[in-house]
N, C-alpha and C positions, 0 to 999 in steps of 0.2 A: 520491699513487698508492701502493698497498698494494704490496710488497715480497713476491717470489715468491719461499716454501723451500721444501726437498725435502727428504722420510726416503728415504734407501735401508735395505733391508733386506737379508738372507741370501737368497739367489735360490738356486732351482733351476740344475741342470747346466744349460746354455745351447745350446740345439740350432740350427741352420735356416740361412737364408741370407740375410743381410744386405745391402742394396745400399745404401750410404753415402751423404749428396749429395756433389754436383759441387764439385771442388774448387773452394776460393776463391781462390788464389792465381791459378790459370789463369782464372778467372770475370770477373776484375777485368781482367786484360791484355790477354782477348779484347775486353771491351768499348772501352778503349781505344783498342786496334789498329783493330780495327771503325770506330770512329768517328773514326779521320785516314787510313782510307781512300778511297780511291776505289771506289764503286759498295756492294752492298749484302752484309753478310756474316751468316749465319745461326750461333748458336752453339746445340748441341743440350745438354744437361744441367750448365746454368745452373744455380749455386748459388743458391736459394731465399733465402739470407740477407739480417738487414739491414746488413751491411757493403757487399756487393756491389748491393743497393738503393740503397745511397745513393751508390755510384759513378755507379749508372747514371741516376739523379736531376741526380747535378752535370751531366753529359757533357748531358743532354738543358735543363738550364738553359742550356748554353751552343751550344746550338742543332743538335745533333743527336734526329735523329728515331730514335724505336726503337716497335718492335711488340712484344707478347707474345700471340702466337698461340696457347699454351699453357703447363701448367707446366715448368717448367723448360727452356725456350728464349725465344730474343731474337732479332730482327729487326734489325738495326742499320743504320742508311742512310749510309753514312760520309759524310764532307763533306770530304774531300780535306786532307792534312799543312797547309794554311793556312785553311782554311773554321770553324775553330770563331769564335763570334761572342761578345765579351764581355758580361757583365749587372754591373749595379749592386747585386745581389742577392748576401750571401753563400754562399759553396758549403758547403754542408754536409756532414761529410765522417761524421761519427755518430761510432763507436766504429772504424773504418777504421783503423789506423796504413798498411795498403800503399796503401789509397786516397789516402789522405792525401801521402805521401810520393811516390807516382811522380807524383800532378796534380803536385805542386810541381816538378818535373823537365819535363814534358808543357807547363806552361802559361810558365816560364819561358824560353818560346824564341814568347810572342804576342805579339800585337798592341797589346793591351788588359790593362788592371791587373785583378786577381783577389784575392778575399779566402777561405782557403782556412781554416774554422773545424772543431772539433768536439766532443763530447759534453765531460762533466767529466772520464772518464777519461781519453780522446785529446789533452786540453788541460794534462794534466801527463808529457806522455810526450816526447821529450826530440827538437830537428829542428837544431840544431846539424849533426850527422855530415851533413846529408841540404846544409841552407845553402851550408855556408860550400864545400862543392865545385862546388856549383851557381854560387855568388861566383866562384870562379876563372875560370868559363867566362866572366863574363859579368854573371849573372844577379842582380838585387836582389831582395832576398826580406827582408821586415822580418819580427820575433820580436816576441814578451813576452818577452827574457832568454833565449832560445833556445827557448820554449814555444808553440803555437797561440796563440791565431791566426795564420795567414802571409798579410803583404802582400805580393803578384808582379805587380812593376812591369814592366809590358808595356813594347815598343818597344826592348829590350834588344838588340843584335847579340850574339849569343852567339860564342863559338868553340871549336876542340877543346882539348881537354886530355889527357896522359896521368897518370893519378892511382893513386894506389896507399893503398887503402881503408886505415885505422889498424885496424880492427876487420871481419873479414869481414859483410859485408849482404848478401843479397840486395834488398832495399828500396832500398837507398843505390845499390847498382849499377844497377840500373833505373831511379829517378830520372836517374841521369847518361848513360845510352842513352838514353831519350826525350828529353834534352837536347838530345844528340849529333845528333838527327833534324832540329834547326833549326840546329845549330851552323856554321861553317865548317872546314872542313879536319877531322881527322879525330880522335875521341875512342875512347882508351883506357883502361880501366878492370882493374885487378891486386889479386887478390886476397890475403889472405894464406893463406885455406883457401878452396876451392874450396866457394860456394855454389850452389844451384838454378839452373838454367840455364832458366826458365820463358820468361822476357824474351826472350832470344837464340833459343830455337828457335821463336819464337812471330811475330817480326821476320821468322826466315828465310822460314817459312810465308807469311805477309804480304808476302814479293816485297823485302825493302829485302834488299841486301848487307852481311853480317855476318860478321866470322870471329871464332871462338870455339873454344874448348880448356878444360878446368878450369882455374879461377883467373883467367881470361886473358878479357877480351872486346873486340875494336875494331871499329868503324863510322866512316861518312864521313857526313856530310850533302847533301842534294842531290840523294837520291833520293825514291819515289815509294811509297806500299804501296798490293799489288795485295786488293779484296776476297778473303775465303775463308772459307768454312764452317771450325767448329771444335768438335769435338767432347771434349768438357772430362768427361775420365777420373774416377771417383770421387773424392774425396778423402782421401790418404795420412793426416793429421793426424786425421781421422773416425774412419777405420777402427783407428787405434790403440789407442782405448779398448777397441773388443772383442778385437782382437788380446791386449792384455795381459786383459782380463777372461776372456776363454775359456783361456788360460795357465793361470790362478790358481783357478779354477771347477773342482772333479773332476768328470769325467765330461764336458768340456766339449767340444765341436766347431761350429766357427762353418765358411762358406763366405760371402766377401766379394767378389763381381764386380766386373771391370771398373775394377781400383783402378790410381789412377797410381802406377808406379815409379820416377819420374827418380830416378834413382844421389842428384843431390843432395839427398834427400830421405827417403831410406830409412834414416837411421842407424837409427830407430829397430828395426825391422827386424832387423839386425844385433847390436845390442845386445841384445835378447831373444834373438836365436840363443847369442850367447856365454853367455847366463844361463840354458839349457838348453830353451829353448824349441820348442816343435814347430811348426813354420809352413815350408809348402812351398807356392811359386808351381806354380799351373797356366795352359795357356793364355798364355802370351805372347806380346804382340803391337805392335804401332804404332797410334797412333790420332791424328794430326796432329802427329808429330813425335813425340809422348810416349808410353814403355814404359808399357807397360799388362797387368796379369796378375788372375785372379783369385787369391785368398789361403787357404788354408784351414789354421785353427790348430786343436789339439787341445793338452788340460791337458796340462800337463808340469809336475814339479818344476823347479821354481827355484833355481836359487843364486846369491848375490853375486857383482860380480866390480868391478875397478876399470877403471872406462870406459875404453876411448882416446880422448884429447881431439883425434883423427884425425876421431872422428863427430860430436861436437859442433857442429859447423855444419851439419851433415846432419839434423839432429832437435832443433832450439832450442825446436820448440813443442811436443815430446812430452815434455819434461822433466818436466812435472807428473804424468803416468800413469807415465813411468818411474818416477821417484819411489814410486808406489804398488806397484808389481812388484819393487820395491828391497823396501818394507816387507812384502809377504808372500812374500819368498823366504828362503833359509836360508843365512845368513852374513851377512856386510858390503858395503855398493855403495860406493866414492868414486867423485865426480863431481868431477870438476875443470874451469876454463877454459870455464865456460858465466857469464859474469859479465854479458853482455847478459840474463840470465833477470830481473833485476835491474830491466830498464827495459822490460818486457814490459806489460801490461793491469793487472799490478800487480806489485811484486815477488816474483817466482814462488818465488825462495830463500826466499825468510823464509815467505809466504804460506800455503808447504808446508810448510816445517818446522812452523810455528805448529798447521796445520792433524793433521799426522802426530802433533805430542806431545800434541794431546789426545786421542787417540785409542791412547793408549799407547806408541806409538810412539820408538824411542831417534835420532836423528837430531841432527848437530852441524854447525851452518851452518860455512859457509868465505865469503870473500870472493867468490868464482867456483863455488860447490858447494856439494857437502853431503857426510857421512858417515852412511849407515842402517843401522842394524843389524836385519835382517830376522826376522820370527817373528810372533808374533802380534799383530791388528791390533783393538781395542777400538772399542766405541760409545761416540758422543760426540756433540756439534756444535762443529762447526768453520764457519769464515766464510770466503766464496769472494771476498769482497775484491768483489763485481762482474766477477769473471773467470770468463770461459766455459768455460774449458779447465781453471781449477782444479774446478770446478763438474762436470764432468763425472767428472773423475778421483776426487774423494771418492766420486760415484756406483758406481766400480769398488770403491773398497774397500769398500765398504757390501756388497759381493756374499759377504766373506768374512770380515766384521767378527762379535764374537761377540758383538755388539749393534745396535740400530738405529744408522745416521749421519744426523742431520742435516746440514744444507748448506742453510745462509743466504744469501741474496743470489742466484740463478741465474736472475733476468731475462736481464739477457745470452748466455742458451746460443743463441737464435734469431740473435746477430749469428754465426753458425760453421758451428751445426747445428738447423736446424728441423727438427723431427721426434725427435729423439732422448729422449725419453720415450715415444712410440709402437715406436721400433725396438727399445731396448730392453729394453720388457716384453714387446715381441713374441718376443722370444728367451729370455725366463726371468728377466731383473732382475725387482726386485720394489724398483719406486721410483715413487715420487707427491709430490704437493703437500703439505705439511702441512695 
């Protein structure tokens, strides 16, 4: 199969109104939920991706019914916290790591054994952290050495645990709530920085009793989830690219509707405000639990600054666009204490740097970071490793590089964001296929 690169080039100022897709984070949970419910739950702006495809593929091999009455909504027929039914067929989970990770939580409390596989990339990403707490409950779960594929040996009596995560997850946390849903007596989970709370207000919505606080989540087992419609807020991690590209673009002004804000999620956000950025919420509101604001960012100078590793769990998957708003702003960015960047789609640390110094770029890895020294950002090509989100963000720089960028490898932007070569030439990128 031919291998799909991209030139970005120098774009126009960046004008209009963006509407992002649907998060994936909340895309995957809903279907889940949806489908160890009772009765039937409608989810309206359903992530289009194939990550969230191939969630929704496993759940319906294992014998839930789903409709798709249009784009970006799903029909889910729950089959009740016991009703999924086992297959002999492996689950296929694609490029998923949250797919991947929360089934292994989800199915370690069935009936029936499961083989939970995925692509090459997701087959070197590391399920240790996600196991061996799953283990404590309970639950067997065979590795390659701690790598995909996962055998989950059904017929397990699970029970509760209170655990206290070595490294903050949200993924690892959520595996061990849906755990918790078949467990006995009652599971707690302690974080050491307070991650996205997607799982917990998503449970409450869904009728199970949860109590939850940052850092903090506990459940009981033995309850019931009631269907519910769920309307699934743009995507925060989407919108970031033009956030930081209309930053860095003069003359720029973006408007992004209808974006999700959970607190746990916004670092990035934050960090562009301390590096002088112009971005003010309009419009905020609730939309099934989750803050929800439109976004509207205008060019601002830039300047370095040294992150607080306070936000770092808050924006683990905007590091790579960070990154590029590091490199065309004016001074020094230290990032420290993001060393999960490390075990992400590829390693984001080096992936970036690698990608930043050919491009001119001064940039000096850390074990947990980087240091960039901001200023001008050259043409080049650089290799996105098969990562979506680095692929994306080279695309940013290509808007202010004083050359063309290529960017090797961006098959996988559809497992995140479909559409995003239509969006944004629609707003004034100037990026295609080779």
């Amino acid at each position: 199969m031919s291998r799909l690169d991209w030139t970005s080039h120098t774009g126009r100022a960046l004008h209009g109104s963006v509407r992002v897709p649907g998060d994936k984070s909340v895309s995957h949970r809903a279907l889940m939920l949806g489908a160890l419910a009772d009765g039937t739950s409608r989810i309206r702006g359903f992530l289009e991706g194939e990550d969230t495809r191939a969630t929704a593929r496993v759940l319906q091999q294992l014998g839930v019914r789903m409709e798709a009455p249009a784009d970006g909504e799903r029909v889910v027929h729950g089959v009740g916290l016991h009703g999924l039914r086992g297959t002999t067929q492996a689950l296929d989970c694609g490029n998923a790591g949250t797919g991947m990770r929360l089934l292994a939580g989800l199915l370690a409390g069935q009936a029936f054994d499961s083989t939970l596989v995925g692509d090459e990339s997701l087959s070197k990403r590391p399920m240790r952290r996600v196991t061996e707490p799953l283990a404590r409950m309970g639950a067997k779960i065979d590795t390659q050495d701690g790598l995909p594929p996962l055998q989950v040996r059904g017929g397990q009596q699970l029970h509760g645990i209170s655990y206290t995560l070595p490294m903050a997850s949200a993924q690892v946390k959520s595996a061990l709530l849906l755990a918790g849903l078949y467990a006995q007596g009652e599971t707690e989970v302690i974080e050491p920085h307070p991650t996205r709370d997607y799982t917990e207000r998503m449970l409450a919505a869904f009728g199970w009793p949860i109590d939850f606080s940052p850092g903090r989540a506990r459940l009981s087992g033995g309850h019931a989830l009631r269907a519910t419609d769920v309307d699934v807020p743009a995507d925060f991690s989407s919108a970031g690219f033009f956030l930081v590209a209309a930053s860095i673009v003069p003359g720029s002004e973006l408007r992004l509707p209808s974006v999700g804000l959970n607190p746990r999620r916004t670092g990035l956000l934050q960090a562009l405000r301390l590096m002088g950025a112009d971005i003010r919420i309009e419009h905020e509101r609730e939309s099934g639990g989750e803050p929800v604001g439109d976004l509207v960012v205008r060019h601002a100078p830039l300047h370095g600054i040294e992150l607080p590793e306070a936000l770092v769990p808050d924006m683990i998957d905007e590091f790579p666009v960070l990154f590029v708003a590091a490199a065309a702003a004016k001074g020094k960015t230290v990032v420290r204490g993001a060393a999960e960047l490390r075990v992400k789609e590829s390693d984001r640390i080096a992936t970036m740097a690698s990608g930043l110094r050919a491009l001119g770029v001064a940039i000096e890895e850390a074990p947990d970071g980087a240091t960039i020294e901001g200023g001008a950002i050259g043409g080049g090509a650089i290799d996105s490793h098969g990562d979506h989100r680095i692929a994306m963000s080279f695309a940013v720089a290509g808007l202010v590089a004083n050359g063309a960028v290529r960017i090797n490898d961006c098959d996988n932007v559809a497992t995140s964001f479909p559409g995003f070569l239509d969006l944004a030439n629609g707003c004034g990128f100037h990026l295609g296929p080779v």
